[in-house]
MIROSE-611478 format. One line per field, with one value per residue: residue number from 1; residue in one letter; x, y, z of N, C-alpha, C in turn. Coordinates in steps of 0.1 Angstrom, whole numbers, plus 5000, padded with zeros to 4 digits. Layout:
N
num <- c(NUM,...)
residu <- c(A,...)
n.xx <- c(X,...)
n.yy <- c(Y,...)
n.zz <- c(Z,...)
ca.xx <- c(X,...)
ca.yy <- c(Y,...)
ca.zz <- c(Z,...)
c.xx <- c(X,...)
c.yy <- c(Y,...)
c.zz <- c(Z,...)
//
This chain:
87
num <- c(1,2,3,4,5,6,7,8,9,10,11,12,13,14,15,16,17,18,19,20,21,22,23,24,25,26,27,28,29,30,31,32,33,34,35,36,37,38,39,40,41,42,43,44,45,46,47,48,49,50,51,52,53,54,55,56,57,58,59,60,61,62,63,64,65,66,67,68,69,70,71,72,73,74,75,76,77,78,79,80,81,82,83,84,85,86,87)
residu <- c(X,X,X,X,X,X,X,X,X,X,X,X,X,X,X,X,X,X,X,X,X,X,X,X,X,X,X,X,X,X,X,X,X,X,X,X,X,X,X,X,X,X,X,X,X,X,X,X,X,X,X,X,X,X,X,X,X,X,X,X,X,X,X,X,X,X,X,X,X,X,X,X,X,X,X,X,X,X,X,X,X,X,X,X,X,X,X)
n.xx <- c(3361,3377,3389,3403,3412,3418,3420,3410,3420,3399,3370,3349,3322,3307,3296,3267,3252,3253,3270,3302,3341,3347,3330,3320,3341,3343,3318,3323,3341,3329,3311,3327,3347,3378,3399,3422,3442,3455,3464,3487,3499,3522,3541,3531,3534,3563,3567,3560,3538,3512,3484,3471,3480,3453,3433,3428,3427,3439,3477,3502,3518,3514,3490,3509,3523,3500,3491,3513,3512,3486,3491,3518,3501,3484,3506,3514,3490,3474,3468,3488,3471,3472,3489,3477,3452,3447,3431)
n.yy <- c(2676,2695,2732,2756,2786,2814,2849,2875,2905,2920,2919,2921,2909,2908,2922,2935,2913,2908,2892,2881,2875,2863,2855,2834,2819,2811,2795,2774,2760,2757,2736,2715,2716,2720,2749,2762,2784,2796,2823,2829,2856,2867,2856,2871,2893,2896,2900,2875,2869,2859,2857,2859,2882,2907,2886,2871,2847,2820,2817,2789,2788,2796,2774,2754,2767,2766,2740,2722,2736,2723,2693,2695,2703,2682,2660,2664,2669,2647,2609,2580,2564,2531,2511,2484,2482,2492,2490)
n.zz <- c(6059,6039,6037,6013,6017,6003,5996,5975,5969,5980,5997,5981,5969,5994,6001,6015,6020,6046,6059,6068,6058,6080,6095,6080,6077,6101,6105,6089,6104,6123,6116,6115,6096,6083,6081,6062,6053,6025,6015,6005,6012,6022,6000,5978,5985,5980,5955,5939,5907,5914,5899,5871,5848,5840,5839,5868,5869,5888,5888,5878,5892,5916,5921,5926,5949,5970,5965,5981,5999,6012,6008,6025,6053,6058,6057,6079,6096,6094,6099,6088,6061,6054,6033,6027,6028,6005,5973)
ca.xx <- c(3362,3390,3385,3416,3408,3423,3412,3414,3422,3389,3365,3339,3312,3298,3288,3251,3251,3250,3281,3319,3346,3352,3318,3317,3348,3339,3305,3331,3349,3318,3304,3339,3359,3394,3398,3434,3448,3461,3463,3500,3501,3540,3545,3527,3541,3573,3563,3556,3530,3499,3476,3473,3472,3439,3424,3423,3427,3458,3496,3508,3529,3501,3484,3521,3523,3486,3489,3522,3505,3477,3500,3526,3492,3473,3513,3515,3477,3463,3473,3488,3466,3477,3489,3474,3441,3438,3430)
ca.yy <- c(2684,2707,2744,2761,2796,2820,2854,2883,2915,2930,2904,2929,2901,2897,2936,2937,2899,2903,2880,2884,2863,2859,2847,2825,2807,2807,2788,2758,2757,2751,2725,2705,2714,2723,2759,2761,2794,2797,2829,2836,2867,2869,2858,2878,2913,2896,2900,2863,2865,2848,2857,2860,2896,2908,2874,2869,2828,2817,2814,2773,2787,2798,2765,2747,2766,2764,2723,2726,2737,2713,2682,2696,2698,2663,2651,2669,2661,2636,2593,2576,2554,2518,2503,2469,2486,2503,2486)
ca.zz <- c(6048,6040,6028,6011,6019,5998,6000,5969,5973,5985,5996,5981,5967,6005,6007,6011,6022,6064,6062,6062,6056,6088,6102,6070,6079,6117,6103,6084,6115,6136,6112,6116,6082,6084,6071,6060,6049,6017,6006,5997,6016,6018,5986,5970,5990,5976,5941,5930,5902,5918,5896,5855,5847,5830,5837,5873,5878,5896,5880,5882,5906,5930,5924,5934,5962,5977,5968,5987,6018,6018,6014,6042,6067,6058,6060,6098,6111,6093,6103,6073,6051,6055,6023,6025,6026,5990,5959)
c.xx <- c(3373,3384,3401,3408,3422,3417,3419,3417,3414,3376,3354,3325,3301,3292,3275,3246,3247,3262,3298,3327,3347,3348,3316,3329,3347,3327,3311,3335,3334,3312,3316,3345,3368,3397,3420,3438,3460,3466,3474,3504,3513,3549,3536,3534,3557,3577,3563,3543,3520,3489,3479,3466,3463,3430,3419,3428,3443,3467,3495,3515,3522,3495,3493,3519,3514,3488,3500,3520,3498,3486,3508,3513,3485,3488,3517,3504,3472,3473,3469,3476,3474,3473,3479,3460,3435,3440,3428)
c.yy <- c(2694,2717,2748,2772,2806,2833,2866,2895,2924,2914,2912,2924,2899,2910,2934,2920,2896,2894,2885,2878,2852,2850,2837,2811,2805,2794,2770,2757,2749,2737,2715,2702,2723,2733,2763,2779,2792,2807,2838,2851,2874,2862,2868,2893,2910,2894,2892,2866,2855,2847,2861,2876,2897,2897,2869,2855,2831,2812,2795,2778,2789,2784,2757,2747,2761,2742,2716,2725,2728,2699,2685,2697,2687,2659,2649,2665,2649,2620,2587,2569,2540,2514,2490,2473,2487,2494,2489)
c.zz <- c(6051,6034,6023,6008,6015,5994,5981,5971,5984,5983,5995,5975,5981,6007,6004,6015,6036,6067,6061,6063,6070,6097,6088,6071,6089,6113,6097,6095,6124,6131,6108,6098,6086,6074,6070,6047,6037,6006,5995,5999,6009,6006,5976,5969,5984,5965,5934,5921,5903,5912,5878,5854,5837,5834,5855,5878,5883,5886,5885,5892,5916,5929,5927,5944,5973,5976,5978,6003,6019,6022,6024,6053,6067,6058,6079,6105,6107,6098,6087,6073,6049,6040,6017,6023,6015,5984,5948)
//
């Protein structure tokens, strides 16, 4: 399993929970999914529009980028898929 971990401003939904992100992605990590950072830090501090103002979801361009990252790390760790295989 892959996670794309992408974090909001204020990860203020876990207050009152006993949990925080951090032991929450230590917990995927332990149960063998691949937590993959995607949260557009440095683009964002570099004033790319990641998010739709007033609304919240992500810009096409933040969902580019983020699909961006996942294909360059399944092209770096994972072992191709042999053609002859798929149907």
């Amino acid at each position: 399993m892959v996670v794309l971990y992408f974090t909001s401003a204020e990860d203020s939904n876990l207050r009152g929970t006993g949990f925080d992100t951090g032991a929450i992605l230590q917990r995927f990590r332990d149960g063998g999914a691949i937590v993959i950072d995607t949260s557009l830090r440095d683009e964002g501090a570099a004033g790319m529009a990641l998010s739709i103002p007033g609304d919240g979801h992500p810009t096409a361009m933040a969902s580019e980028l983020r699909a961006a990252i996942l294909k360059n790390y399944l092209e770096q760790n994972m072992p191709p898929v042999p053609a002859s295989g798929l149907r």
